[in-house]
N, C-alpha and C positions, 0 to 999 in steps of 0.2 A: 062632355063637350066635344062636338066635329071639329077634327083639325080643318083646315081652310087650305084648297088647292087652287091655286092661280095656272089659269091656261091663258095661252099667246099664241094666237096664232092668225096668219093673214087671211085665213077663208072663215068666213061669218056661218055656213054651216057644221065647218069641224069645229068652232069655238062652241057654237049649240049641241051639237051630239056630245061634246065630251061634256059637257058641263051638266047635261039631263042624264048623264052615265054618271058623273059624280053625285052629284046629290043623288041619283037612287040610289046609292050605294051609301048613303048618310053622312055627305061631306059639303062643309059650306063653300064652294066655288065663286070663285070670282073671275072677270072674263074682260081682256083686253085683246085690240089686235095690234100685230109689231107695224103695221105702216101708219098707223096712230103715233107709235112711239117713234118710229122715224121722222116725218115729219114734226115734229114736236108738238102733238095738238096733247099726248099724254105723258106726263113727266113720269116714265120709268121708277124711277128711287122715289117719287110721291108714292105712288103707286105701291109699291114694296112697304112703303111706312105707312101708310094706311088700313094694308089687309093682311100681312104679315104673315104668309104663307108659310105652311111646314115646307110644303112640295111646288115647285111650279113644271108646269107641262110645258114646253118649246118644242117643236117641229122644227129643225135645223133644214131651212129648205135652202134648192141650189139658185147661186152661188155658193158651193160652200163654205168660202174661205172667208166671203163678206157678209154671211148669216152669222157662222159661227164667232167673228169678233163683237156682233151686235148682240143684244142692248147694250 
């Protein structure tokens, strides 16, 4: 069985390249962006308990003091 890698990230082509790099590589991905989860249109912790990721991928982008406290 594929472990399951969850990627976050604000830009809808890095979410797509990495996620067609995971699964080639034979891993079930799942794919959110953080200004979804900023605005609260995706509940984060639903999210985690849904897909329950070994690994998740984050881009700590700048600001970095207010990326890095988020989600």
């Amino acid at each position: 069985m594929a472990h399951t890698i969850a990627v976050l990230n604000s830009n809808q082509d890095v979410v797509e390249m990495l996620r067609t790099v995971m699964e080639q590589a034979g891993f079930n991905t799942v794919t959110t962006h953080v200004p979804d989860i900023k605005r609260g249109e995706e509940d984060f912790l639903s999210f985690l308990r849904k897909h329950d990721p070994a690994v998740i991928v984050y881009d700590i982008a700048p600001p970095y003091r207010e990326n890095w406290n988020f989600p």
